[in-house]
PyMOL Python script that loads the backbone (N, CA, C, O; Angstrom):
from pymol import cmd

cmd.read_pdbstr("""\
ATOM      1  N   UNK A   1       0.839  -1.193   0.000  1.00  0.00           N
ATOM      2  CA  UNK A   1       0.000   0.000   0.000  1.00  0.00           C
ATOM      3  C   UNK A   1       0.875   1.244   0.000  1.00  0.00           C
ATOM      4  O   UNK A   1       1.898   1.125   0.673  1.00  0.00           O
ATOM      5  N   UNK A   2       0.681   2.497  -0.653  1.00  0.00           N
ATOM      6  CA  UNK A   2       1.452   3.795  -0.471  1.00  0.00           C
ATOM      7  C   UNK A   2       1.028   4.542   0.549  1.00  0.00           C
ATOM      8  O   UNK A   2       1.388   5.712   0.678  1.00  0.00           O
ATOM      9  N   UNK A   3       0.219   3.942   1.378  1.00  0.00           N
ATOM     10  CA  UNK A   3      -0.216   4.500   3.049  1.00  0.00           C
ATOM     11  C   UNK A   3       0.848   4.130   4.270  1.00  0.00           C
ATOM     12  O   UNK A   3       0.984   4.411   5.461  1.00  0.00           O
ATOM     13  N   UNK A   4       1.446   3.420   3.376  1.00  0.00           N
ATOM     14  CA  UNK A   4       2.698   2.495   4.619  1.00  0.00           C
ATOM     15  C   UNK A   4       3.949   3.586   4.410  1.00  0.00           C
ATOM     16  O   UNK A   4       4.299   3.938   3.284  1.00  0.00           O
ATOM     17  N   UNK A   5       4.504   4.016   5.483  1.00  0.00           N
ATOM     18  CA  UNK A   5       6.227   4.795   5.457  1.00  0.00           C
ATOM     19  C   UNK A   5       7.184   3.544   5.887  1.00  0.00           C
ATOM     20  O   UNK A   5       6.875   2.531   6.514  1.00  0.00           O
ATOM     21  N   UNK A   6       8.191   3.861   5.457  1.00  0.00           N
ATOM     22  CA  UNK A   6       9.091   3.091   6.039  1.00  0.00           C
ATOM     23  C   UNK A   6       9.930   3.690   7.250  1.00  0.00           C
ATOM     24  O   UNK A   6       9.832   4.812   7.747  1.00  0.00           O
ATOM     25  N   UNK A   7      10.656   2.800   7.542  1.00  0.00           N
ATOM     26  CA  UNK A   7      11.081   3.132   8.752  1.00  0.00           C
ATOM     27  C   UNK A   7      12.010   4.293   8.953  1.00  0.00           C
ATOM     28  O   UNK A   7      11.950   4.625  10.137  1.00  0.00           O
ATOM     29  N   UNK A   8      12.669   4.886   8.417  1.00  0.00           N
ATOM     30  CA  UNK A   8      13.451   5.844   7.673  1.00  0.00           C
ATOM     31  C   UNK A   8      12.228   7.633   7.900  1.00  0.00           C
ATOM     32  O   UNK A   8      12.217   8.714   8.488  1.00  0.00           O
ATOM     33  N   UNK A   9      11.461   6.833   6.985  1.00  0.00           N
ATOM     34  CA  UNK A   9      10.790   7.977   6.914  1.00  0.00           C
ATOM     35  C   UNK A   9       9.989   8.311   8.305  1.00  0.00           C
ATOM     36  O   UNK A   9      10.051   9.493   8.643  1.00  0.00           O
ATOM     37  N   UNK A  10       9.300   7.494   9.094  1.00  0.00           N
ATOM     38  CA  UNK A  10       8.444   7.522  10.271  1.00  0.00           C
ATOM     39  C   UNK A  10       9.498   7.760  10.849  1.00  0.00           C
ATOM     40  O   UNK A  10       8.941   8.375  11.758  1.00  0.00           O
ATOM     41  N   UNK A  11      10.965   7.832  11.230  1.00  0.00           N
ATOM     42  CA  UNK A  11      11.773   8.154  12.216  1.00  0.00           C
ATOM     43  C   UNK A  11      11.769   9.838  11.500  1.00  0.00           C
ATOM     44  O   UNK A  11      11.230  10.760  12.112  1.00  0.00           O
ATOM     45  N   UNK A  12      12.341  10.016  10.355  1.00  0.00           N
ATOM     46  CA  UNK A  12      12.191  11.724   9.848  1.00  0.00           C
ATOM     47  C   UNK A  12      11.159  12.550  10.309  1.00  0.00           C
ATOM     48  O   UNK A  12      11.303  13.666  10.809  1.00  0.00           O
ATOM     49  N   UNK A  13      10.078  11.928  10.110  1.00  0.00           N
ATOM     50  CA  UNK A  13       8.747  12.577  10.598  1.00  0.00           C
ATOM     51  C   UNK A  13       8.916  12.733  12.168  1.00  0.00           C
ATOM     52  O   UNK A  13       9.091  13.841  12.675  1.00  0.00           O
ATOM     53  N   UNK A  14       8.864  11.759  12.786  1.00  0.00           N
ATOM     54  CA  UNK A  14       9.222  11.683  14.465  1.00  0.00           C
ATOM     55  C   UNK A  14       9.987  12.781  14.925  1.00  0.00           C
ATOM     56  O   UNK A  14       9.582  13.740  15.583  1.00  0.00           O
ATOM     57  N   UNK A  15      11.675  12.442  14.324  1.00  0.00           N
ATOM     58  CA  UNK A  15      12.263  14.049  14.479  1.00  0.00           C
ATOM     59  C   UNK A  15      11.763  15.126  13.647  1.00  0.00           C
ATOM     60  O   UNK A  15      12.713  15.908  13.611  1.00  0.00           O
ATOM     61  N   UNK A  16      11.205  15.418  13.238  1.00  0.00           N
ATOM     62  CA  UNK A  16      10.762  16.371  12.552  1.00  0.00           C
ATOM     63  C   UNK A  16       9.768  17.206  13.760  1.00  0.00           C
ATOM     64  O   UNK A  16      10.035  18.356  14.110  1.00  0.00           O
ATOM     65  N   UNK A  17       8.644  16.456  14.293  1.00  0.00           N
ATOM     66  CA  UNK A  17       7.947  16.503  15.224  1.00  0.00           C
ATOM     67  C   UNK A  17       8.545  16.578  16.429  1.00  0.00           C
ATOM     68  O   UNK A  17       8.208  17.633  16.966  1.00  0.00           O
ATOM     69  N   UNK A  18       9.185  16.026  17.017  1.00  0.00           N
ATOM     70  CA  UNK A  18      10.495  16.534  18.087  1.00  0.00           C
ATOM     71  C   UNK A  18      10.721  17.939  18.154  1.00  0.00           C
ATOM     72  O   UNK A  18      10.342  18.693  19.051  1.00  0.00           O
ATOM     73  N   UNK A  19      11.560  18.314  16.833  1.00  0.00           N
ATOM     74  CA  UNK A  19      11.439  19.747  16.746  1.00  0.00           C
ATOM     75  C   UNK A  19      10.394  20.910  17.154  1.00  0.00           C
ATOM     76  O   UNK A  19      10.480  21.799  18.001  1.00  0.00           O
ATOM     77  N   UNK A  20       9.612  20.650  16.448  1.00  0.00           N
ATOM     78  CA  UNK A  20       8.493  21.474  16.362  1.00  0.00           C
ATOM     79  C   UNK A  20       8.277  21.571  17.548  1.00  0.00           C
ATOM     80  O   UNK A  20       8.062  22.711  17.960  1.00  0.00           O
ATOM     81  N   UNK A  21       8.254  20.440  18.527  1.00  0.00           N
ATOM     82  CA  UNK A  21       7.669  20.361  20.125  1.00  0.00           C
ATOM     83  C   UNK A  21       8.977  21.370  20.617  1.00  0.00           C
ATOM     84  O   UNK A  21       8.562  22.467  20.991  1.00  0.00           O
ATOM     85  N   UNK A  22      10.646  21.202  20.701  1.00  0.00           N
ATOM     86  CA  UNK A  22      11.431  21.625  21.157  1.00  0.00           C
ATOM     87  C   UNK A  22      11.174  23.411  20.695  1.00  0.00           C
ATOM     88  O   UNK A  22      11.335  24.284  21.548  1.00  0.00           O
ATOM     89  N   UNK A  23      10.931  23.615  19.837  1.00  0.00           N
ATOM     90  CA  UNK A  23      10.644  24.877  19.023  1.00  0.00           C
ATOM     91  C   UNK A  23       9.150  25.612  20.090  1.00  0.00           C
ATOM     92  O   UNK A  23       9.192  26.739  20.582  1.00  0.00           O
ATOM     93  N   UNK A  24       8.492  25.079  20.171  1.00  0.00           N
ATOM     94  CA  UNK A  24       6.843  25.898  20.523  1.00  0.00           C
ATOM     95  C   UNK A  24       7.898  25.873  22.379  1.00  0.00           C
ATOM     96  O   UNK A  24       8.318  26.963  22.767  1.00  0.00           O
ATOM     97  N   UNK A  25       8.153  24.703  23.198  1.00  0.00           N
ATOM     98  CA  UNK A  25       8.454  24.601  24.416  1.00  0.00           C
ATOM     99  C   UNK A  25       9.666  26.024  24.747  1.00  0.00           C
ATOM    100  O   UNK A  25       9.517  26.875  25.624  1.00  0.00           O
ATOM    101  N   UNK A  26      10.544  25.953  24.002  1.00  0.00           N
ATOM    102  CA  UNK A  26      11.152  27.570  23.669  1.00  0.00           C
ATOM    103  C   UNK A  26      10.487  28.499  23.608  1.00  0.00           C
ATOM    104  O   UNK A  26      10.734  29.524  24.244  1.00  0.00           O
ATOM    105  N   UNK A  27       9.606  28.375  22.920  1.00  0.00           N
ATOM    106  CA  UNK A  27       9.132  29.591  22.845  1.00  0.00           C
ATOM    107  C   UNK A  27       7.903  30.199  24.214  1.00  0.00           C
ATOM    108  O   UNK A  27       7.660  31.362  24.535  1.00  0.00           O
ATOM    109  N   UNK A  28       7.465  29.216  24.643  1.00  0.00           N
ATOM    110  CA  UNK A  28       6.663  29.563  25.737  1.00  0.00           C
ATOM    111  C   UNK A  28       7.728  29.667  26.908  1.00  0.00           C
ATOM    112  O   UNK A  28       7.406  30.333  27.893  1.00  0.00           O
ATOM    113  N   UNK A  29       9.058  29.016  26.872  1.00  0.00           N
ATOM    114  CA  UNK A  29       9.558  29.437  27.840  1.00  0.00           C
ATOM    115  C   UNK A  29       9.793  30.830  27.964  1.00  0.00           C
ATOM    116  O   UNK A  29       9.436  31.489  28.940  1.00  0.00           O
ATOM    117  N   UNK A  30      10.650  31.474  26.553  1.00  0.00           N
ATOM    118  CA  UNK A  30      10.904  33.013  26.529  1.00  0.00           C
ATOM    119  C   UNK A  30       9.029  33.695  26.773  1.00  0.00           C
ATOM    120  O   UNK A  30       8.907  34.712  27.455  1.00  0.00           O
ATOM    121  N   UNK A  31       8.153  33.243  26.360  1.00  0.00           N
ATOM    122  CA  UNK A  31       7.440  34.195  26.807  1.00  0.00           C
ATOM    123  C   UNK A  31       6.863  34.462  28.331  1.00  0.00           C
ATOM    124  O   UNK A  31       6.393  35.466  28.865  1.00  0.00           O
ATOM    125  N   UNK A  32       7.160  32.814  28.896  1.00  0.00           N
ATOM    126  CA  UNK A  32       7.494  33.170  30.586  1.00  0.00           C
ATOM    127  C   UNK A  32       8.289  33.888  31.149  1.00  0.00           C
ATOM    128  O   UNK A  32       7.787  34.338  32.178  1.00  0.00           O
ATOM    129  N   UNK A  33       9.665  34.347  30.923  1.00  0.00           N
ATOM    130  CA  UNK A  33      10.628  34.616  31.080  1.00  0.00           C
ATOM    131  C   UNK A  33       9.974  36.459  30.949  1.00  0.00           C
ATOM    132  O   UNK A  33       9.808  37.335  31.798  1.00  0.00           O
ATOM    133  N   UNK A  34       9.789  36.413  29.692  1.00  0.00           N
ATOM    134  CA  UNK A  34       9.305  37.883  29.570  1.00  0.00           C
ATOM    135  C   UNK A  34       8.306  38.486  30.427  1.00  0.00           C
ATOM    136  O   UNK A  34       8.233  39.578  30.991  1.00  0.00           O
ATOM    137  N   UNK A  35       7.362  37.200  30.348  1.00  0.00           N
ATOM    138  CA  UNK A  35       5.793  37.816  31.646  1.00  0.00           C
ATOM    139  C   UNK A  35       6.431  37.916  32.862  1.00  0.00           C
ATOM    140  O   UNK A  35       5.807  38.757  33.510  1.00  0.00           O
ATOM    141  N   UNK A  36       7.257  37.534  33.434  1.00  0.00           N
ATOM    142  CA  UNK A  36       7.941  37.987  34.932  1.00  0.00           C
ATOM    143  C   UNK A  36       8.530  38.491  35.000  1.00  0.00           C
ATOM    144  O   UNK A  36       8.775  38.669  36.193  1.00  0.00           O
ATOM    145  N   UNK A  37       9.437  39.294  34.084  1.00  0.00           N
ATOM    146  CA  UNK A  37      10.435  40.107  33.667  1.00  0.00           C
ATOM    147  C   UNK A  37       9.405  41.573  33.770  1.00  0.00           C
ATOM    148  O   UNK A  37       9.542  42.586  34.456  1.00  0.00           O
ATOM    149  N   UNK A  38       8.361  41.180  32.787  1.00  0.00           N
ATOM    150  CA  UNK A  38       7.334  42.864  32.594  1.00  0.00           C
ATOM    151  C   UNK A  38       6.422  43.321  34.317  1.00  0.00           C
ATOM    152  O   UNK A  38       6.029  44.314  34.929  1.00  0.00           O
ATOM    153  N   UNK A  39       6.493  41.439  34.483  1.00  0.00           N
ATOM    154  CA  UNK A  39       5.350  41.586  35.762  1.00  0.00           C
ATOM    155  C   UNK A  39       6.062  42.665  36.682  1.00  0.00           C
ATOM    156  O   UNK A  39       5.450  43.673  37.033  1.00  0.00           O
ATOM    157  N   UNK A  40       7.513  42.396  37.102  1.00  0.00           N
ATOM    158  CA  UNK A  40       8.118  42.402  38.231  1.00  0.00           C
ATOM    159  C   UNK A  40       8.801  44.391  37.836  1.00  0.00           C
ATOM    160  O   UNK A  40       9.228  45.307  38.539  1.00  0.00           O
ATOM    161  N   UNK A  41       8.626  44.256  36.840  1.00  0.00           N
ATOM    162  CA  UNK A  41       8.868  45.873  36.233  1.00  0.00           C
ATOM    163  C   UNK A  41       7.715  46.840  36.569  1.00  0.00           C
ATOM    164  O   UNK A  41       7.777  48.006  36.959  1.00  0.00           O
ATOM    165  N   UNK A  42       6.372  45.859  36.252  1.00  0.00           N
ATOM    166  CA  UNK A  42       5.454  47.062  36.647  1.00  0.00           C
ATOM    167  C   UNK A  42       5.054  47.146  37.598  1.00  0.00           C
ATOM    168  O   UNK A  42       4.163  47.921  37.943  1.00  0.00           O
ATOM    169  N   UNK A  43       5.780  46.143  38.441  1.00  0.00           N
ATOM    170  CA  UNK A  43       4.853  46.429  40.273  1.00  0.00           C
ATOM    171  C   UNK A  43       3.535  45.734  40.575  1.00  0.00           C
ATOM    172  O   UNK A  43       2.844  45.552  41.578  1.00  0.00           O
ATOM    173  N   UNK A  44       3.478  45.416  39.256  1.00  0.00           N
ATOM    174  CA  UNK A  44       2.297  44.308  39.275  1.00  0.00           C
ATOM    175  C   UNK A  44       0.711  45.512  39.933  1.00  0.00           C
ATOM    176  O   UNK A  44      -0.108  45.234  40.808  1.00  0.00           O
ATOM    177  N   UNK A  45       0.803  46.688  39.154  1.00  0.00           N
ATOM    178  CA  UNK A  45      -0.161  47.271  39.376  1.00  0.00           C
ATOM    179  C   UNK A  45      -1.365  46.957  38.658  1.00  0.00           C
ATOM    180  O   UNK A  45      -1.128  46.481  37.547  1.00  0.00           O
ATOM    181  N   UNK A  46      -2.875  47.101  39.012  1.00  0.00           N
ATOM    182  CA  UNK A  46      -3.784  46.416  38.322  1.00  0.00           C
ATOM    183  C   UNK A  46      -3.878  46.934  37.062  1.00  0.00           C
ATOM    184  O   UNK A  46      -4.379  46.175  36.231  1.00  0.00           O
ATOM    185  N   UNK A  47      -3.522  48.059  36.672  1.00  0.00           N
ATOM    186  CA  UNK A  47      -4.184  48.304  35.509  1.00  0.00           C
ATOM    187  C   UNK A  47      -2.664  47.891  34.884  1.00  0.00           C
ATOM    188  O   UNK A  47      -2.857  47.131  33.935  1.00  0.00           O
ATOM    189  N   UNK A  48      -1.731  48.047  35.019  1.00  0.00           N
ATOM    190  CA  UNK A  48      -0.354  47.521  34.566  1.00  0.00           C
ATOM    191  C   UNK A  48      -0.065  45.692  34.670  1.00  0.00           C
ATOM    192  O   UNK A  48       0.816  45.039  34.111  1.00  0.00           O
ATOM    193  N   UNK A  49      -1.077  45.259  35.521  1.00  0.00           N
ATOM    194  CA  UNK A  49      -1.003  43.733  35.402  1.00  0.00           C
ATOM    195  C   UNK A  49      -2.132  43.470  34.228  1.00  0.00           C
ATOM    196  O   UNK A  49      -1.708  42.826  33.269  1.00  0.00           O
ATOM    197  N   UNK A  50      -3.093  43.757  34.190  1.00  0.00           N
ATOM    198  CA  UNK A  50      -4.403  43.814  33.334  1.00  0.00           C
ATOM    199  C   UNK A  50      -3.849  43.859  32.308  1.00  0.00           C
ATOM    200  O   UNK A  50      -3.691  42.716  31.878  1.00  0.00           O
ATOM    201  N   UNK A  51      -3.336  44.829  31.472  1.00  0.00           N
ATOM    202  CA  UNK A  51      -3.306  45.418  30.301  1.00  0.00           C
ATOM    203  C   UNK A  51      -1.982  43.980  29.871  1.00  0.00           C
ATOM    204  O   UNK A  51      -2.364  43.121  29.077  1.00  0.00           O
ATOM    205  N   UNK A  52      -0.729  43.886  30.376  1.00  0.00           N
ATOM    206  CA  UNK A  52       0.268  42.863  30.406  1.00  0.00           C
ATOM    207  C   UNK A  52      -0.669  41.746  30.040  1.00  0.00           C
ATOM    208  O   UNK A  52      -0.640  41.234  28.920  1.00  0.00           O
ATOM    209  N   UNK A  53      -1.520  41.360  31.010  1.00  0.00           N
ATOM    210  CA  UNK A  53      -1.733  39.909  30.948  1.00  0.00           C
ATOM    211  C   UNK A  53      -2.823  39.624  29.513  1.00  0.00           C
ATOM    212  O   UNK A  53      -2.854  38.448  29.149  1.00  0.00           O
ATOM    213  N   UNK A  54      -3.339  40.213  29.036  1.00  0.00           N
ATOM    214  CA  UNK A  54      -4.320  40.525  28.079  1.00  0.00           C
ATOM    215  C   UNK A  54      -2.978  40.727  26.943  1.00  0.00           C
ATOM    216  O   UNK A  54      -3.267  40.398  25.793  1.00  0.00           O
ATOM    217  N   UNK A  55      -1.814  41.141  27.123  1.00  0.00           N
ATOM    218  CA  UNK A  55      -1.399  40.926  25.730  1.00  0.00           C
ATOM    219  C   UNK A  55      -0.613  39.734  25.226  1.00  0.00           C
ATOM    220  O   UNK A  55      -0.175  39.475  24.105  1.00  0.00           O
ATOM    221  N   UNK A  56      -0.546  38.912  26.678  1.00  0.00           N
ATOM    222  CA  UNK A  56       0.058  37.930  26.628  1.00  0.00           C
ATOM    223  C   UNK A  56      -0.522  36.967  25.562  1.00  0.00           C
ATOM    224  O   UNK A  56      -1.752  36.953  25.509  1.00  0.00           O
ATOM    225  N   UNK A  57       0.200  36.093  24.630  1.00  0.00           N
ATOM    226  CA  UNK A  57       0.050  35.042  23.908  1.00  0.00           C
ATOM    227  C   UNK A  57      -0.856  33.893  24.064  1.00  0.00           C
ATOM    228  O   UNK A  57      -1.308  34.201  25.167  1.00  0.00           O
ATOM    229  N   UNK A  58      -1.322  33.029  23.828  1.00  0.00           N
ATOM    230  CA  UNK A  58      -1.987  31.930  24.460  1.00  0.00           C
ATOM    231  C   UNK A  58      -1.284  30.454  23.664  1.00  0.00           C
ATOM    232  O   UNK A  58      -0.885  30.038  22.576  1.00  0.00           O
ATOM    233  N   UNK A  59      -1.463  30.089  24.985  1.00  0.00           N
ATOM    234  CA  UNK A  59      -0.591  28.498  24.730  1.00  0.00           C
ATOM    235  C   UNK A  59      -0.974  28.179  23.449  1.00  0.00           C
ATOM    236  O   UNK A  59      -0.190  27.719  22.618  1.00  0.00           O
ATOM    237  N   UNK A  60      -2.231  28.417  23.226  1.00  0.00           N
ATOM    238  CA  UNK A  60      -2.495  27.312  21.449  1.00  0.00           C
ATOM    239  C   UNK A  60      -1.865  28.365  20.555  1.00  0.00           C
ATOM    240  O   UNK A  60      -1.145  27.740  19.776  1.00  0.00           O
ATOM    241  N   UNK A  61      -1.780  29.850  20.258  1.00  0.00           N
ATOM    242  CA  UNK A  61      -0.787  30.316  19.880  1.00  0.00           C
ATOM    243  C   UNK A  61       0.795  30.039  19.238  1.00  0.00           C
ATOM    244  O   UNK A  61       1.293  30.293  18.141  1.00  0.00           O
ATOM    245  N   UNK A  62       1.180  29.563  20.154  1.00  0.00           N
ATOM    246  CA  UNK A  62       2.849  29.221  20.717  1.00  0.00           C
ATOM    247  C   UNK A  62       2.496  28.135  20.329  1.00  0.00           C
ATOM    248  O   UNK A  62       3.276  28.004  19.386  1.00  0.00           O
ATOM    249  N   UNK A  63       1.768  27.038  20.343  1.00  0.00           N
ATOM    250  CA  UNK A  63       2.375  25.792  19.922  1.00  0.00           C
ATOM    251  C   UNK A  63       0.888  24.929  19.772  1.00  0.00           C
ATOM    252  O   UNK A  63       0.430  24.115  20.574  1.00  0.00           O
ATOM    253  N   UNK A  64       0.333  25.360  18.552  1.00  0.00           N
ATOM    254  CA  UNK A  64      -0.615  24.711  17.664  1.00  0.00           C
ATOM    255  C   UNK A  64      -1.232  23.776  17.962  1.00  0.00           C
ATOM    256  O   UNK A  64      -0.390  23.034  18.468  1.00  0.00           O
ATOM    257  N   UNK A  65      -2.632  23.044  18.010  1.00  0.00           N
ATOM    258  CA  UNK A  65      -2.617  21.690  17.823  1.00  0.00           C
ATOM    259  C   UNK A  65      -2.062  20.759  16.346  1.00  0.00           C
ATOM    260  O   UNK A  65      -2.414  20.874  15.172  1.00  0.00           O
ATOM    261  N   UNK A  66      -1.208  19.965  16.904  1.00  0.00           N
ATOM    262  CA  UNK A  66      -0.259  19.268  15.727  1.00  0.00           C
ATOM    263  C   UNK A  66      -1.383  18.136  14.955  1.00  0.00           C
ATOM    264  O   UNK A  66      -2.219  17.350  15.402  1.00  0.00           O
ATOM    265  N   UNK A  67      -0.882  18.541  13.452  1.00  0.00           N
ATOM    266  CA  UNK A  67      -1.881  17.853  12.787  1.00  0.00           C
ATOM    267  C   UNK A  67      -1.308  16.843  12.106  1.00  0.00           C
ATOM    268  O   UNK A  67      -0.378  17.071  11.332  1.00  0.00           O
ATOM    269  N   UNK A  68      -1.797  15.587  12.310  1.00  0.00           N
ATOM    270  CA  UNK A  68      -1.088  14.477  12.219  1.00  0.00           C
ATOM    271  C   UNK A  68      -1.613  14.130  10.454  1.00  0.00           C
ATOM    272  O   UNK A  68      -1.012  13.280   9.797  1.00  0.00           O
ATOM    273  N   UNK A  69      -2.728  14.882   9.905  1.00  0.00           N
ATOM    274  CA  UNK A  69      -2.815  14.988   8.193  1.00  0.00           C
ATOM    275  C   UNK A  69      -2.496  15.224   7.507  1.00  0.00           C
ATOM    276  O   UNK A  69      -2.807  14.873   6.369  1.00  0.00           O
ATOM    277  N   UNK A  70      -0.974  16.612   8.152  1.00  0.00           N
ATOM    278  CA  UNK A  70      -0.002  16.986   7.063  1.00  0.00           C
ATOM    279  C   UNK A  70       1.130  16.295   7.048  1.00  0.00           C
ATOM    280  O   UNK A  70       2.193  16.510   6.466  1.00  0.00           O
ATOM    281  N   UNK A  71       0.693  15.214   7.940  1.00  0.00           N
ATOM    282  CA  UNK A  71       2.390  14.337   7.787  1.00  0.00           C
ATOM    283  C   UNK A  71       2.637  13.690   6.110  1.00  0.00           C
ATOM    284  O   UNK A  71       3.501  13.945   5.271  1.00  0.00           O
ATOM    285  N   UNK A  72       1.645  12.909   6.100  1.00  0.00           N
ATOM    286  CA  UNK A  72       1.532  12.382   4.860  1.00  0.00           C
ATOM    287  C   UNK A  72       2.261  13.118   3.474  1.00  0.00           C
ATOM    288  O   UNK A  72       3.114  12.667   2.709  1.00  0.00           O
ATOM    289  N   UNK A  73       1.487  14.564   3.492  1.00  0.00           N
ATOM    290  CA  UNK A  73       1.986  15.442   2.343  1.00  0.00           C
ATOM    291  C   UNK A  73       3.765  16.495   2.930  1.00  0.00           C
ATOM    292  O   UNK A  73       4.493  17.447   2.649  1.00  0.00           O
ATOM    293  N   UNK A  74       3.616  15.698   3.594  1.00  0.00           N
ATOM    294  CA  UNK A  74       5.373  16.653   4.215  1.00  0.00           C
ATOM    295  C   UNK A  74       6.053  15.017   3.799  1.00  0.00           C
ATOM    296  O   UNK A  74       7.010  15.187   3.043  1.00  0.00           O
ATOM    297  N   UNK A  75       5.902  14.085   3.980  1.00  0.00           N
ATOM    298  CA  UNK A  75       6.595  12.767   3.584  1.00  0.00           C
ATOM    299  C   UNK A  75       6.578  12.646   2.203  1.00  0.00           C
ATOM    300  O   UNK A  75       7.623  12.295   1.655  1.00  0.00           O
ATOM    301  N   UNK A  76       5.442  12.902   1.438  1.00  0.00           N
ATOM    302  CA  UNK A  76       5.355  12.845  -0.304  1.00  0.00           C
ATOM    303  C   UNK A  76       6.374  13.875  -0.668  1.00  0.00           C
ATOM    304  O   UNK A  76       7.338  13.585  -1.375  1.00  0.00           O
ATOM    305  N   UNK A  77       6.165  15.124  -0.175  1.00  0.00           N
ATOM    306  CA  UNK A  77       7.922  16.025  -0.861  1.00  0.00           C
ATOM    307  C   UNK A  77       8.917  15.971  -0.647  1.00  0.00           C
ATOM    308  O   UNK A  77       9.825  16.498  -1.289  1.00  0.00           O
ATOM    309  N   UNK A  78       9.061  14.908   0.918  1.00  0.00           N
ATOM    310  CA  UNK A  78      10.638  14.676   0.532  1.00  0.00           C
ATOM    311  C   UNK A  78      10.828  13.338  -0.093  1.00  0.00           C
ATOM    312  O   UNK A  78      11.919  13.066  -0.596  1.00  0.00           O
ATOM    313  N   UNK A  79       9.905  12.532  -0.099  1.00  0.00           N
ATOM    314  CA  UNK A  79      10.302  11.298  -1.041  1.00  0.00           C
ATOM    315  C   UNK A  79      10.575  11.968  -2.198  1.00  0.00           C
ATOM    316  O   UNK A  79      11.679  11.611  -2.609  1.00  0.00           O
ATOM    317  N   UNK A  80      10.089  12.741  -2.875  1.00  0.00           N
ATOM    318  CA  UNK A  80       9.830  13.255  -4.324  1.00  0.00           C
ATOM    319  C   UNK A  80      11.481  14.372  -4.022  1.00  0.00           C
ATOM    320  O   UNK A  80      12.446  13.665  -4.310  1.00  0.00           O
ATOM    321  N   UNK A  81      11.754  15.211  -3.748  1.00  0.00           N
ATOM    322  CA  UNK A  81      12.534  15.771  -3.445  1.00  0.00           C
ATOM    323  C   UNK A  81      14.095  15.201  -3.344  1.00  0.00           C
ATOM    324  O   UNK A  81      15.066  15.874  -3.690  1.00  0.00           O
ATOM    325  N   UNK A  82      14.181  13.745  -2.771  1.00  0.00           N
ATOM    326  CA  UNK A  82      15.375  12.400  -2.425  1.00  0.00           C
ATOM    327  C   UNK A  82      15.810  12.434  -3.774  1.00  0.00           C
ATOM    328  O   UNK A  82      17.030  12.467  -3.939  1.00  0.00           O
ATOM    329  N   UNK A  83      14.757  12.433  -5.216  1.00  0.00           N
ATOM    330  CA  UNK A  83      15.312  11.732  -6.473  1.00  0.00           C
ATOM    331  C   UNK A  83      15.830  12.752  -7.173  1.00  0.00           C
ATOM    332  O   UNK A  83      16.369  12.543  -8.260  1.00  0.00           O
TER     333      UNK A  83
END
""", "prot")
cmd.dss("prot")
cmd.show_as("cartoon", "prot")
cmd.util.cbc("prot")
cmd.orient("prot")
C-alpha cells in the first residue's frame, strides 16, 4: 500500500515533530521569562497587570494543535525531493 512509510521515513517525521515540540516549548519558555520580567517591572499594578496579561500570547498560539494529516503530504515532498 502507499499509506505504509518506512522506517526511515516515520523516524524523519518523528524528528521532525520533536522539533516542532522543542521549538513551541522555547518559545513559551521566553514568553514566561518575559511575563515575569514585565510583571516584576510594573509592580504588578492592576491596571499595569491587566493590560500585560491581556497581551500575553496563548498556549495554542505558541504551539498549535499538531496535525497528524499533514504528515503524509510533508513525507510525499521529501520522497519526491530524495530523487
Amino acid at each position: 500500500m502507499a499509506d505504509k512509510m518506512t522506517k526511515g521515513e516515520r523516524e524523519d517525521l518523528q524528528r521532525e515533530i520533536a522539533a516542532l515540540e522543542q521549538k513551541a516549548f522555547t518559545e513559551i519558555e521566553r514568553a514566561s521569562v518575559e511575563a515575569q520580567t514585565q510583571s516584576a517591572v510594573a509592580g504588578l499594578t492592576s491596571e499595569a497587570a491587566l493590560a500585560f496579561f491581556v497581551s500575553l500570547p496563548t498556549i495554542e498560539g505558541l504551539m498549535p494543535e499538531l496535525s497528524y494529516q499533514g504528515l503524509p503530504a510533508m513525507q510525499s515532498r521529501r520522497s519526491s525531493s530524495r530523487f
